[in-house]
C-alpha positions in Angstrom: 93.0 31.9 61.3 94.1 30.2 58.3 92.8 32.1 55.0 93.5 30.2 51.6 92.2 29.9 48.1 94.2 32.4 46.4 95.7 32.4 43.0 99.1 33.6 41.6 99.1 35.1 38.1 99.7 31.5 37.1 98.4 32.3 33.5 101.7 33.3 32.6 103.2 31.0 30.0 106.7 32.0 31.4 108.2 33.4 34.2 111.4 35.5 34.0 113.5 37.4 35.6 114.8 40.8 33.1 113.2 38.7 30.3 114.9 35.3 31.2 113.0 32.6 32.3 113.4 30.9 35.7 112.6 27.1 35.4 111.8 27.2 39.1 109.4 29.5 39.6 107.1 27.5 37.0 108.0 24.3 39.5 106.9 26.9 42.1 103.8 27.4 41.1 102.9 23.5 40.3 104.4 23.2 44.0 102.3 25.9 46.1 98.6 24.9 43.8 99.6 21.9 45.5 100.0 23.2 48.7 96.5 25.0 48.3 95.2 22.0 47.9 96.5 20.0 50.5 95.4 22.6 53.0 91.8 22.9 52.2 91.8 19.3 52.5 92.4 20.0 56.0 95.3 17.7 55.7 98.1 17.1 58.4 100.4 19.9 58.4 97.5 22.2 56.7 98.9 25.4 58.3 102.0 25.4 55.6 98.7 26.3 53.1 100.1 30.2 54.5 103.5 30.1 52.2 101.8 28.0 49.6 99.1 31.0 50.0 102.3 33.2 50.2 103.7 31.9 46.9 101.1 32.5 45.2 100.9 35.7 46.3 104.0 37.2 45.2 104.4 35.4 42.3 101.1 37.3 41.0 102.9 41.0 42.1 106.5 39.9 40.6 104.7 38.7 37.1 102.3 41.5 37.0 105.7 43.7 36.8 107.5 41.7 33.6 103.6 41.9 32.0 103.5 45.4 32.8 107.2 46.5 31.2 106.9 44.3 28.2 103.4 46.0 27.5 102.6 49.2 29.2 99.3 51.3 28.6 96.2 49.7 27.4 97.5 46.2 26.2 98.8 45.3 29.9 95.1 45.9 31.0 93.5 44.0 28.5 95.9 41.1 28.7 95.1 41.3 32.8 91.6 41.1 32.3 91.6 38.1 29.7 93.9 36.3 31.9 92.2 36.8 35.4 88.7 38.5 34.8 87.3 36.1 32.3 88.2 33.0 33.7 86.9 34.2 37.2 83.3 35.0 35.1 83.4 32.1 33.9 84.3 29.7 36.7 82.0 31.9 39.1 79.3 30.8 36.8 80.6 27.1 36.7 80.6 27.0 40.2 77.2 28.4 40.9 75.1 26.4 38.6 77.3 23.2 40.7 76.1 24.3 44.1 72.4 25.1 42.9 72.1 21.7 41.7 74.0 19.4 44.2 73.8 21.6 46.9 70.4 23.2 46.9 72.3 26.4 48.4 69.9 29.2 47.7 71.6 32.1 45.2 72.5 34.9 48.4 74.1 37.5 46.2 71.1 39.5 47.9 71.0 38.6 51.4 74.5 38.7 51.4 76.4 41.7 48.7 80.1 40.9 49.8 79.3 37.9 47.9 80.0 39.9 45.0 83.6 40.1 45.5 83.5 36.7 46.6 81.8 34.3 44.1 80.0 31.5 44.9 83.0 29.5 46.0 85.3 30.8 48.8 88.6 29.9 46.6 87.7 32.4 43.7 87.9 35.5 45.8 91.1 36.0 45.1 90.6 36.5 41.3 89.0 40.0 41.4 91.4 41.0 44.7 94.0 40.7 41.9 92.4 42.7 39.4 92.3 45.6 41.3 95.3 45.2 43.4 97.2 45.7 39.1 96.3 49.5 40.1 99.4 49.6 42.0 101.5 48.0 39.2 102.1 50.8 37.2 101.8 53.7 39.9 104.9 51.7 41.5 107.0 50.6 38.3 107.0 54.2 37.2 107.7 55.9 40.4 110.4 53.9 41.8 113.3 55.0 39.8 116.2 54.7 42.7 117.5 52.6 45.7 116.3 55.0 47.8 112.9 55.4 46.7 112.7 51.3 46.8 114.0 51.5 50.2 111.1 54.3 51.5 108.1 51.9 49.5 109.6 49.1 51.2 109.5 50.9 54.6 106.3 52.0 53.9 105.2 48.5 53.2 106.2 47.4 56.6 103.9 50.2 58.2 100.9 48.8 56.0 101.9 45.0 56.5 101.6 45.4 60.4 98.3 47.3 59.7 96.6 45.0 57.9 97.9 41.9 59.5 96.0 43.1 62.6 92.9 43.2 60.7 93.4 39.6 59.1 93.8 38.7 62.6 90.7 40.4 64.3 92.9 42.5 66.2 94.2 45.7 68.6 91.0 47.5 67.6 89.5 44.6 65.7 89.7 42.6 68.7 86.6 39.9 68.5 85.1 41.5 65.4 84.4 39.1 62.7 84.9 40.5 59.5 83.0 39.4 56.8 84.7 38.0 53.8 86.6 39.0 51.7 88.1 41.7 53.9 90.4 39.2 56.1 91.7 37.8 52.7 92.5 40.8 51.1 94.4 42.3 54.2 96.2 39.5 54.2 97.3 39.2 50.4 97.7 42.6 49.9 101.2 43.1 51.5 102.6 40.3 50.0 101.3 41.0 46.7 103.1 44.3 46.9 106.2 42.8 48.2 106.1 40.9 45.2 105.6 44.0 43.2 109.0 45.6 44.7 111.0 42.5 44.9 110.9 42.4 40.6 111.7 45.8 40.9 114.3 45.5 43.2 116.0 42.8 41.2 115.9 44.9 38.0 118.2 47.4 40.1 120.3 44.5 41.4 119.2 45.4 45.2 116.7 42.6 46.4 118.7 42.9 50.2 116.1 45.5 50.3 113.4 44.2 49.9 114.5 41.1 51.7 115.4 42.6 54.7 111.8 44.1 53.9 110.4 41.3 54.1 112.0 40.1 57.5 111.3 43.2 59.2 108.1 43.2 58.1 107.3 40.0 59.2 108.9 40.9 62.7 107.0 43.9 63.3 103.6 42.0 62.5 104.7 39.1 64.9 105.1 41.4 67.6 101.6 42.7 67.4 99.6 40.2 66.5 101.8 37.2 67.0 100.5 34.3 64.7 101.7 32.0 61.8 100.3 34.3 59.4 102.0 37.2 60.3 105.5 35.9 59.3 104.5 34.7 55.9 105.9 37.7 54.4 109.4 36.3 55.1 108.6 32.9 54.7 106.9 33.5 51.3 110.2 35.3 50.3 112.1 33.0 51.3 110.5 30.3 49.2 110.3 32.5 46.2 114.1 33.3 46.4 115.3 29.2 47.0 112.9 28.6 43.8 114.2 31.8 41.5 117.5 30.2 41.7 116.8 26.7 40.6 117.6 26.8 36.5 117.1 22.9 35.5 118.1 23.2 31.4 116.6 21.2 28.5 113.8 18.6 29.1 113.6 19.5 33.1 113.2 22.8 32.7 110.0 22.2 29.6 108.7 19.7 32.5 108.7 22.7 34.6 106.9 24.7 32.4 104.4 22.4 31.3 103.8 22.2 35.1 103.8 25.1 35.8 100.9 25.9 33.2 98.8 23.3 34.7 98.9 25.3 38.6 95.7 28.1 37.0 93.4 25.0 36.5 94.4 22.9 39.7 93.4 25.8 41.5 90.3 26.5 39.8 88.6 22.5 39.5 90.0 21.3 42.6 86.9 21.8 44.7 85.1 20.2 42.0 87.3 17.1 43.0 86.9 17.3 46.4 82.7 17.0 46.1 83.3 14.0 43.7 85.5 12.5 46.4 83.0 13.0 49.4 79.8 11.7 46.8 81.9 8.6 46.3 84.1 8.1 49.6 81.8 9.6 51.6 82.8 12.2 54.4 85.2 10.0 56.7 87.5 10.0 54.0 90.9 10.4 55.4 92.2 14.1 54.8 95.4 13.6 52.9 93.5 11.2 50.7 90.9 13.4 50.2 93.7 16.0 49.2 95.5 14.0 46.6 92.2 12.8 45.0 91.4 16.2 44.7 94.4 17.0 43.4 95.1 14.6 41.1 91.8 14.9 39.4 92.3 18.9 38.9 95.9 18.2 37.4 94.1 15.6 35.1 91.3 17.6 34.0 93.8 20.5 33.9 95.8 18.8 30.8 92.6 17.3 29.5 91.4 21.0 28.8 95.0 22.3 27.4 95.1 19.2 25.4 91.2 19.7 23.7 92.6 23.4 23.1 90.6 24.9 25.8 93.3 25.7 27.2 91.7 29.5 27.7 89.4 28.7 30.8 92.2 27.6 32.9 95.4 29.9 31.8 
């Protein structure tokens, strides 16, 4: 079961590693809203959506950790909820007011109350997931203080990573239950939204083989019970982040990188918007991976239309 629409914390205007700023992970993010994309196109090869997913994903925990040392307390909550909470407000009400006039869809926040952490598009549920998953932030930032206490989080992440894997999956006890949204979503981005959390803080300490050996075993473990291609995006994910973190282009590559990198919030956001203007003008037999870079394409352009017009705000 492929589950996408997530977003990293791509309104960072940087990303770093111990305040230094990694060219490649701003590429990264450009890379995997491009990746979203493609897969809920339903585009050939759709299934590597998962590590785009998984990019994502841990980019959100391992920027979430530099936001929360640089500004602990009340500032790192406030700059979270300007940064994810409005936007999703915002685009939530975007997005309905869309359906409700080209769609007709009826407003089911009523008949159906999960829609509430949902949003009237299936993309957005992500947004609030990584609101609350912040709570875990601090908790962790200030309580792992060693090697060995990254070492029994990270074991202890494996434990909850084979859990929850097994309910993305429908599972062991879950077998044949359908689980209404978001819960399948969130059990999936959860783990690796944490492993992101520990790999910053494992890199601080100059010991990410632990949390990359994490990341394999957890993915192992997760295979074994529930063996699908989502249960070894843990290590895939990882292993993406890590090929990107050490890419450093300099000078004008590396301000390309970031410029494109600060586009990835708003492809995310508008690329369904795309997509509808594609099918009202194409029609539905468009081919897939046309479909996709339409889509695409006319988020990215919207996307620096808005940062150019200073409105910049609504999608970073």
């Amino acid at each position: 079961m492929l589950v996408l629409g997530a977003k990293a914390d791509l309104t960072e205007t940087e990303t770093e590693t111990e305040g230094r700023r990694v060219a490649g992970l701003d590429l990264g993010r450009f890379i995997a809203a491009f990746g979203i994309v493609w897969a809920h196109a339903g585009a050939p090869g759709a299934q590597a959506g998962y590590t785009a997913l998984g990019l994502f994903l841990v980019l959100s925990g391992y920027l979430a950790v530099g936001s929360y040392l640089r500004a602990p307390g009340p500032g790192f909550w406030a700059t979270r909820a300007r940064r994810i909470l409005v936007p999703w407000l915002i685009w939530c009400a975007i997005f309905r007011l869309l359906y409700e006039g080209v769609g007709g869809h009826p407003f089911r926040l009523l008949t159906e109350p999960f829609s509430l952490l949902i949003g009237p598009a299936i993309h957005l549920w992500f947004l609030p997931a990584a609101m609350l998953a912040l709570v875990f932030v601090p908790a962790l930032a200030q309580q792992i203080q060693s090697r060995a206490g990254l070492i029994r989080a990270m074991a202890a992440l494996v434990v909850v990573s084979a859990g929850l894997g097994m309910v993305h999956l429908s599972t062991g006890p879950l077998q044949g239950i359908a689980l209404p949204a978001p819960f399948p979503q969130w059990a999936f981005a959860l783990p690796i939204y944490l492993w992101g959390v520990l790999h910053a803080l494992a890199l601080r300490r100059g010991a990410g083989w632990i949390t990359l050996c994490g990341a394999v075993l957890a993915s192992g473990v997760t295979w074994a019970l529930a063996p699908d291609l989502g249960s070894v995006q843990m290590a895939l994910s990882a292993l993406a982040f890590e090929i990107l973190r050490r890419l450093s282009p300099q000078g004008a590559a590396g301000r390309a990188c970031l410029w494109l990198g600060q586009q990835a919030f708003g492809i995310y956001l508008m690329h369904p918007i795309f997509t509808l203007v594609a099918y009202k003008l194409f029609g539905p037999d468009l081919a897939r991976a046309d479909l996709a870079i339409f889509s695409f394409l006319g988020a990215f352009a919207a996307t620096a239309a808005l940062h150019r017009l200073r409105l910049g705000r609504i999608v970073a």
